[in-house]
N, C-alpha and C positions, 0 to 999 in steps of 0.2 A: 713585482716591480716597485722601486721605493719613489717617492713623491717627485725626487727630482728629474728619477726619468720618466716619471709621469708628464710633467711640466714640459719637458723638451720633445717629449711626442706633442701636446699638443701645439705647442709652437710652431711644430713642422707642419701641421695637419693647417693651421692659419695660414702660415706660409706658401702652399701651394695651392691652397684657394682661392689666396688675393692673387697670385701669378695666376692661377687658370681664367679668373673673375676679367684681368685686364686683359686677357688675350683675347675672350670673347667679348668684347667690350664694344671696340668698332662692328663687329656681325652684329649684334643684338639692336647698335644702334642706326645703322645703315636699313636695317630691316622693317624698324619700326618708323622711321623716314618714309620707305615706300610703302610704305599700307597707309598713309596719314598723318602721323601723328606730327608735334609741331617741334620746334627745338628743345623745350625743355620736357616733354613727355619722352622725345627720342634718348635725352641726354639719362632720364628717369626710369627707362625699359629696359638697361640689364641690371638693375637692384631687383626688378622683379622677378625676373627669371629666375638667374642667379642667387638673388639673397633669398627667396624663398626653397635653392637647393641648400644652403645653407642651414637655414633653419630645419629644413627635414633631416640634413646629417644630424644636427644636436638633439632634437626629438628620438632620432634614433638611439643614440646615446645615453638619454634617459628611460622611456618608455620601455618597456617590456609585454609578453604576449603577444594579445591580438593589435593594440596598440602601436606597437614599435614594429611588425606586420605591414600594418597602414602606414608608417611613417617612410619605412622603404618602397612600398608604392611610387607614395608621391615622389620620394625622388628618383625614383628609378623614372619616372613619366616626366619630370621635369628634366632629367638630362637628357632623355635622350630626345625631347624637343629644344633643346638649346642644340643638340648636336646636328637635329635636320637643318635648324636655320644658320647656322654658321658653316653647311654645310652649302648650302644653297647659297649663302653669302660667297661663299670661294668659284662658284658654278658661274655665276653671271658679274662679271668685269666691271658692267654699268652701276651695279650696288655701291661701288667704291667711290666713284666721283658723282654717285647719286643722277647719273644721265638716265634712269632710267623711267617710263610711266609711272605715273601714280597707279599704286593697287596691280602692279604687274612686278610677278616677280619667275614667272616662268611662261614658256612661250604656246604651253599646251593647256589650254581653259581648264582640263580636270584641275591639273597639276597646280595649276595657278589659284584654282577656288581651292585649294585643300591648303595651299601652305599661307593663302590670306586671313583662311579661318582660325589655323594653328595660330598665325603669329597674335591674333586680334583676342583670340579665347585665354591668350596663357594670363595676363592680368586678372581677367574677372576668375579664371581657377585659384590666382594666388592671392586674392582675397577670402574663397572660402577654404581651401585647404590651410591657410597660416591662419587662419581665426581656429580652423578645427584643431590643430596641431597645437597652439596655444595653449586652449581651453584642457584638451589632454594633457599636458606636461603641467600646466595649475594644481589639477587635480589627482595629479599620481601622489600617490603614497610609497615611497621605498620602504623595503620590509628593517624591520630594523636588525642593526647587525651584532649579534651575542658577543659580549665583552668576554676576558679571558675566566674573568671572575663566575659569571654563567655559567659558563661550558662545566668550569672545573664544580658548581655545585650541581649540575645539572649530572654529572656524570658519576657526582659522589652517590645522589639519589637514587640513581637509576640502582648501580650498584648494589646498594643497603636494602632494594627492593629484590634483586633478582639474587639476593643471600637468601632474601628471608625465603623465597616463592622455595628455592631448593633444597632451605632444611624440610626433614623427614616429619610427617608426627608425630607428635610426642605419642610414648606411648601410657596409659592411664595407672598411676600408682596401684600396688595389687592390693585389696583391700584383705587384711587380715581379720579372721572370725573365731572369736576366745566361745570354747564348747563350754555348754554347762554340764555339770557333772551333775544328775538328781538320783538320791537314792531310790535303791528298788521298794515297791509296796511291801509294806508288812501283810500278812495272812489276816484273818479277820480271827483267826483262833487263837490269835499270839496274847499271851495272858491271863486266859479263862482254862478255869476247868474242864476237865471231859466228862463227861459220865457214860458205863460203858451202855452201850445200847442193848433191846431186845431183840433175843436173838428170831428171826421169821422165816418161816418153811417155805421151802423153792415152792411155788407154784409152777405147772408142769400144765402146758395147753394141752388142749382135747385135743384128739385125732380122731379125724372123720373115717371109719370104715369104710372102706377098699370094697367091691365088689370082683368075688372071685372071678367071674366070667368075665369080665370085661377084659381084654388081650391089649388092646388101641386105645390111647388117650382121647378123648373124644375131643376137638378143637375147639375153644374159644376166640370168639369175635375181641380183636383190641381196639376200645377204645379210642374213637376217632378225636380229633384235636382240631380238623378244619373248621373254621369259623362257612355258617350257615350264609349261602347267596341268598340275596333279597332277589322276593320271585318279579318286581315290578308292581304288582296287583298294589291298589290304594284301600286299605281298609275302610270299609263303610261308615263307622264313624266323621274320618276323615272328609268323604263327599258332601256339597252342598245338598242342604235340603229341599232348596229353592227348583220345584218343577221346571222341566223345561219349557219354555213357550213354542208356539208355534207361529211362522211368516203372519198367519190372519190376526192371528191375539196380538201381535207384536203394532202391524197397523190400526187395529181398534184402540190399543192406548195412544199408541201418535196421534191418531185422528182425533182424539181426547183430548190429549194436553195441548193441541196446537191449536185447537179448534178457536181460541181469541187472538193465536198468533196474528202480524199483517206476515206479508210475505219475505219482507226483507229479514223478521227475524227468526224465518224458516231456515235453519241450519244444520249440517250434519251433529255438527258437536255440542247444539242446543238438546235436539233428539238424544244425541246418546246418553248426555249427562239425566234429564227428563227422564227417560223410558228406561238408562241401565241396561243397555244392550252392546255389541260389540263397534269401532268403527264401521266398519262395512253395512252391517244393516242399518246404521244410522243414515247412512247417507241412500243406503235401496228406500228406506220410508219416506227421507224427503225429496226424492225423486218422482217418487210415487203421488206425495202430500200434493206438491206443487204441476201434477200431470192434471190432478184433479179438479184443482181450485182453477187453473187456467180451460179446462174442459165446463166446468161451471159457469164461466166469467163465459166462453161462447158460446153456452146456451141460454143464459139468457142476454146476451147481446141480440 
């Protein structure tokens, strides 16, 4: 659509809002008459209604998303509470020439506390919904929109990319290999004399004699080529020549070297390192050491 029918839509779209704006004009204002309000608040209660549906149609027209979302909410909640109370404006006669109760606007209490509340809450809504709507339409950012100039480089790019992606690879220049030609070795006799050699009588090996009787080759064992198993066994050499002790030797030297120990530094791993014996008896001696010393300590207590 080119700008000038842009223009006469929205003129239309003004146009039937100021004609809807004043036909609800006297309902909004008759209404807000009967709940209270004084002459120039009644005069004041369909701008708010109404200008805050308003305001939500143009929010809607800008915002976008979750935004413009919200923005049809509220006017969808704001018409169609303009629509109950000018609806109920047409219900009850006395609205018109204003003969009616204060704070009565129908003759069944629900009905009546529901549509006093309506008419009384729509102000304090369209103070926070038009702050909120506001505040939103402030701080929209429109996305920006690519000029013809863009597109067409954008499109050349793309282009010159998706050449390059579909040519093939090259494939690698074939590298040519120049052979060397080396002459063959010369002989090591090439240039020298000969002299003829002496001449030396075939040597002819011995033959072993044959035993007439024997009829059958007698067999030979062929030598074996297996590599020899190790039997396990640890050559003597190899063994310590450190005697073995015995459980009683083992506690005479505990009982030796610990004999200044106190008891706290009665330990398995003091003993073993001391005495040079395995974990295990280290700790059967100080079991032992300290059965002792506490058996002492209760005889002479």
């Amino acid at each position: 659509m080119n700008r000038k029918g842009r223009i006469l839509l929205v003129l239309a779209l003004v146009a039937v809002v100021g004609m809807a704006f004043r036909v609800s004009w006297n309902a909004l204002r008759d209404i807000a008459s009967a709940v209270g309000a004084d002459g120039t608040a009644a005069m004041l209660y369909p701008f708010v209604v109404d200008g805050l549906m308003a305001l939500a149609l143009v929010a809607t027209l800008v915002l976008v998303g979750r935004d413009r979302s919200f923005a049809l909410k509220v006017l969808g909640t704001y018409t169609g509470a303009s629509l109950v109370l000018n609806y109920v404006h047409g219900l009850v006669p006395e609205l018109h020439g204003r003969g009616v109760d204060w704070g009565r606007l129908a003759d069944w209490d629900p009905a009546n506390w529901a549509l006093v509340l309506l008419a009384t809450s729509l102000p304090v809504g369209s103070i926070y919904f038009g702050s909120d709507l506001v505040a939103k339409v402030l701080h929209h950012r429109p996305a920006p929109i690519p000029t013809e100039g863009t597109n067409a480089e954008e499109s050349t790019k793309t282009k010159m990319i998706r050449s390059t992606a579909d040519q093939p690879q090259s494939a690698p220049a074939p590298v040519v290999v120049s052979r060397l030609t080396v002459p063959d070795p010369a002989p090591v006799t090439l240039g020298k004399s000969t002299l003829p050699g002496k001449p030396l009588a075939a040597i002819t090996p011995p033959t072993k004699p044959v035993p007439v009787g024997s009829g059958t080759p007698r067999p030979i064992p062929a030598e074996s080529t297996r590599p020899r198993r190790a039997t396990g066994r640890v050559p003597e050499a190899a063994k310590s020549t450190r005697p073995k002790r015995t459980p009683e030797q083992l506690l005479a030297e505990a009982r030796a070297a610990t004999a200044d120990w106190p008891d706290t530094q009665i330990t398995a791993e003091g003993i073993r390192r001391t005495v040079h014996t395995s974990p295990a008896n280290a700790r059967t001696l100080r079991d032992t050491i300290l059965a002792e010393r506490a058996a002492a300590a209760e005889a002479v207590a």
